[in-house]
C-alpha positions in Angstrom: 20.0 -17.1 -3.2 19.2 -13.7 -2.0 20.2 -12.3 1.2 17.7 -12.3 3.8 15.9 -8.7 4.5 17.1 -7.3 7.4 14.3 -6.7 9.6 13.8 -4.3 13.1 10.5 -4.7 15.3 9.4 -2.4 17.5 6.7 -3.4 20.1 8.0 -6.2 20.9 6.7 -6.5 24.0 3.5 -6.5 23.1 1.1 -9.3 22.1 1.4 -9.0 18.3 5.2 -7.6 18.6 6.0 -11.3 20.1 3.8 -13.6 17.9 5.7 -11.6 14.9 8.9 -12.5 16.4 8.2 -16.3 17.2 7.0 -16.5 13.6 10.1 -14.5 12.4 12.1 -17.4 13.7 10.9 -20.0 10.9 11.6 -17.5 8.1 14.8 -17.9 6.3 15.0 -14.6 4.4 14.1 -12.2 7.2 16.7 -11.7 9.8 16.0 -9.9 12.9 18.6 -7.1 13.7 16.7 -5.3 16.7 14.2 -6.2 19.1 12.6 -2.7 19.9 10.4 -2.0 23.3 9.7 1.9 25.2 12.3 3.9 26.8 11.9 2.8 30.5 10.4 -0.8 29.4 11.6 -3.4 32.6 12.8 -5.8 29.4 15.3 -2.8 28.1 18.8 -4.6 28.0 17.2 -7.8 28.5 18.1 -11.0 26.0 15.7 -12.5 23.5 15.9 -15.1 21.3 15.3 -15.3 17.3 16.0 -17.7 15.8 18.7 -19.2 17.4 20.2 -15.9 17.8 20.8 -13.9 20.8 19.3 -10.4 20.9 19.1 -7.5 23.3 15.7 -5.7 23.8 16.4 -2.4 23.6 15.0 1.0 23.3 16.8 3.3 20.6 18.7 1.6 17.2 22.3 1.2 16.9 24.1 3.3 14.5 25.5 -0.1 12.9 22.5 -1.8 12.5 20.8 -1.1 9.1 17.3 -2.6 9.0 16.0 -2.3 5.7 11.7 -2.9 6.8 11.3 -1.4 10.5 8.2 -3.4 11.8 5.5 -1.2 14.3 3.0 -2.6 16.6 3.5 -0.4 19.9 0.5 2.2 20.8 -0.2 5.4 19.7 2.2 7.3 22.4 5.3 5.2 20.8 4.1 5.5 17.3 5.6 9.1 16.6 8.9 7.8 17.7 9.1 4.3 15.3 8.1 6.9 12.5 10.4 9.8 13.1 13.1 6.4 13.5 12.0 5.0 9.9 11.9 8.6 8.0 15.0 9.5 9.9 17.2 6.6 8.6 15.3 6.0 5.3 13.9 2.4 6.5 10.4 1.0 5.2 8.2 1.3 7.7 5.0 -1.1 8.4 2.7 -0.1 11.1 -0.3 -2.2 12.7 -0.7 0.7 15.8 -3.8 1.8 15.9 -5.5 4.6 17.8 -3.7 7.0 15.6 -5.4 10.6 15.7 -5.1 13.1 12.5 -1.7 14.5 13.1 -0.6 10.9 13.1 -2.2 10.0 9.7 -0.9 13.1 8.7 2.4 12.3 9.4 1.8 8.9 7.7 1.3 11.0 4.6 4.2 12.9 5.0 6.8 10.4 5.9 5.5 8.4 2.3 6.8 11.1 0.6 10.6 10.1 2.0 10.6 5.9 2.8 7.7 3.1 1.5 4.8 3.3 3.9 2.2 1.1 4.9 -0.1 1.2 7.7 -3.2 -1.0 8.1 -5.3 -1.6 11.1 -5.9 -5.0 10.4 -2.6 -7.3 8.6 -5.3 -10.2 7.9 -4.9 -11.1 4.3 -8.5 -11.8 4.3 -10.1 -8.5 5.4 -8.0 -7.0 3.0 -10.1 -8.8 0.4 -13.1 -8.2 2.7 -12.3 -4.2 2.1 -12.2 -4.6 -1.8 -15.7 -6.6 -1.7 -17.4 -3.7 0.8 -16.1 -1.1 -1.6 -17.9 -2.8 -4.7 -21.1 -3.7 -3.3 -21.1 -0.4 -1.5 -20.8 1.7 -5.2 -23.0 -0.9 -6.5 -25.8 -0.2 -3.7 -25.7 3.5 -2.9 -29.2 3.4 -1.5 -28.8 0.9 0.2 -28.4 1.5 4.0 -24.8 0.3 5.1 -24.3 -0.9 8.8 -21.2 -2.3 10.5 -20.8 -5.1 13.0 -17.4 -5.9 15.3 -16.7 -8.5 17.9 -13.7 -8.5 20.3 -12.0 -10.2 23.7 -13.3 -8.5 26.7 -9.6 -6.9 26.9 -10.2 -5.0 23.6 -10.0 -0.8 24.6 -10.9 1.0 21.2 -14.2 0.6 19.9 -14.8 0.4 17.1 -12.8 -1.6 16.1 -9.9 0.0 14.0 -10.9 -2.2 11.5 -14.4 -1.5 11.7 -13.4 2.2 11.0 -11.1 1.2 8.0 -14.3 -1.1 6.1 -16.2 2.2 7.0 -14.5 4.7 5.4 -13.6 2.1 2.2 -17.7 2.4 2.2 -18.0 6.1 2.4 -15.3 6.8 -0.4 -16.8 4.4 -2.8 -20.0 6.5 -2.6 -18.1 9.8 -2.3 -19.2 10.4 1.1 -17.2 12.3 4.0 -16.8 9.4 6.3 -16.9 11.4 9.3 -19.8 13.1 8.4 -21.8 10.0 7.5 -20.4 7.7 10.3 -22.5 6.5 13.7 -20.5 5.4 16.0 -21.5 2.6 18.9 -21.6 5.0 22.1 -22.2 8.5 20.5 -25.2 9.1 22.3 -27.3 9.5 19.0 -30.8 7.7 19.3 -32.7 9.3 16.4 -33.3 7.2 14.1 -31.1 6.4 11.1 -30.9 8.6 8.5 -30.5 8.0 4.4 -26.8 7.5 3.6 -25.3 7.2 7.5 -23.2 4.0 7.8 -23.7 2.7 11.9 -21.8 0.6 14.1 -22.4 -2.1 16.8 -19.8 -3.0 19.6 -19.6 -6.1 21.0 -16.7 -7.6 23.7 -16.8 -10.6 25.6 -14.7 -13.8 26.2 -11.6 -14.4 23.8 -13.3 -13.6 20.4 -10.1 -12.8 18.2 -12.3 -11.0 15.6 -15.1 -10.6 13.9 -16.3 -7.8 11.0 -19.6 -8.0 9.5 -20.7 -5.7 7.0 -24.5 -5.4 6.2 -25.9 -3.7 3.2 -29.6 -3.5 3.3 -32.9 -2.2 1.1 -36.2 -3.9 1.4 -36.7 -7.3 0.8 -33.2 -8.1 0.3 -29.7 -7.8 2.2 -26.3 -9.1 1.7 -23.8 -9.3 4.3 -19.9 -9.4 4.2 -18.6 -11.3 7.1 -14.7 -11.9 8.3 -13.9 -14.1 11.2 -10.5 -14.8 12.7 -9.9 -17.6 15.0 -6.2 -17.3 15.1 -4.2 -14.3 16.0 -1.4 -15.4 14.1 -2.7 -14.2 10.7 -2.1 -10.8 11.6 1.5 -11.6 12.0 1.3 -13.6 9.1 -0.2 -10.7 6.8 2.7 -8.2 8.5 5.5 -10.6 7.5 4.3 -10.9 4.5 4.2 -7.3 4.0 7.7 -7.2 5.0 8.7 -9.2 2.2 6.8 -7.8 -0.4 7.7 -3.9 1.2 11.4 -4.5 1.1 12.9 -2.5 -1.8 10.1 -0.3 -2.7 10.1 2.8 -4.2 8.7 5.6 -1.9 4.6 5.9 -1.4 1.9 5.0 0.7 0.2 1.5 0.4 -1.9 -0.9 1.7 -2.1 -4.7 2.7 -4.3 -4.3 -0.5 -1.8 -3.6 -2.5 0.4 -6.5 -1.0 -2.8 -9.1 -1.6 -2.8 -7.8 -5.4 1.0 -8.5 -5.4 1.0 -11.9 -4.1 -1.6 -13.1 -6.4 0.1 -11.2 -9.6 
């Protein structure tokens, strides 16, 4: 039997950084090593338990712990740090943080070049297949207009949805378009109507909707929509772990919980 894969999370503090770590506990061949939170975090130095083990939260890595997947889901202000972390002691690095401006996806780029990457707005196994489907139908239809529906909690902050984003742009580069060229986002103050080629979005937040992604393609007379609805939040930590497993001992590159989906089912 193989060892288990040495595992570090940081965010753990937050909602998906603790559902990972609950779910961590049941998985024999992942071991958590370090339970990461921000510099000044009121759990720094405080203990946690995994699996029967005790841990320390705590906001830098030991020297003498040697993760081999470092886990991300912390904000975009945090983000830089877990990367510069991963690149700096050549550990795979799997991010969920999203909010990420260009210099960040730049950097994304860049570090991919050094350690195994992947970074996904969405770890759901099943909007992973939802992207591959939008691509097809979106090179199969290019005149057909494309529109993009998301529903969140009330408690969501970026909208669209990172997700929303992500099935947009798989949209746009299936038809060769420049994404942000070709992109309408909810809020942007645009009222004309909709022109040939644009791909739109509609916000919606309320209650304790987990998530919801609908993507329309429609022409006249006919329309066919592509629709993915979570009801538990757990299958975003699901998808990450699984990632984990299927990350550890890559060779160096950027990838995609695509690329993990195609794996699983080789």
């Amino acid at each position: 039997m193989s060892p288990p894969i040495n595992v570090a999370v940081h965010g753990a503090a937050g909602r998906m950084g603790q559902s990972i770590l609950r779910l961590l506990g049941d998985c024999d061949d992942l071991s958590v090593v370090a339970v990461m939170v921000r510099p000044g975090s009121s759990l720094d130095g405080i203990a946690v338990s995994v699996a029967q083990s005790a841990l320390l939260h705590a906001s830098s890595l030991d020297d003498d712990l040697h993760p081999q997947v470092l886990i991300d889901f912390s904000n975009a202000a945090a983000f830089d740090g877990a990367l510069a972390l991963a690149v700096k002691r050549r550990i795979a690095f799997i991010s969920g943080t999203t909010g990420l401006d260009a210099r960040q996806r730049d950097a994304l780029d860049r570090a991919a070049a050094i350690i195994p990457v992947l970074w996904s707005a969405n770890f759901s196994l099943g909007v992973a297949v939802l992207a591959r489907l939008v691509a097809q139908a979106a090179k199969a239809l290019p005149g057909w207009d494309c529109e993009i529906a998301e529903s969140h909690h009330s408690g969501k902050k970026d909208a669209p949805s990172g997700t929303a984003i992500a099935l947009g742009r798989e949209a746009a580069a299936a038809r060769g378009q420049d994404f942000d060229r070709v992109a309408q986002l909810s809020g942007s103050g645009n009222d004309a109507p909709r022109m040939v080629g644009e791909i739109g979005f509609a916000v919606t937040r309320g209650g304790d909707i987990v998530g919801e992604h609908t993507v329309l393609f429609a022409t006249r007379g006919e329309r066919i929509e592509l629709t993915h609805r979570a009801t538990d939040r757990d299958i975003f930590a699901r998808g990450a772990i699984e990632a984990t497993r299927w990350i550890a001992g890559r060779d160096v590159g950027r990838y995609t919980v695509s690329d993990v989906v195609a794996g699983s089912s080789a």
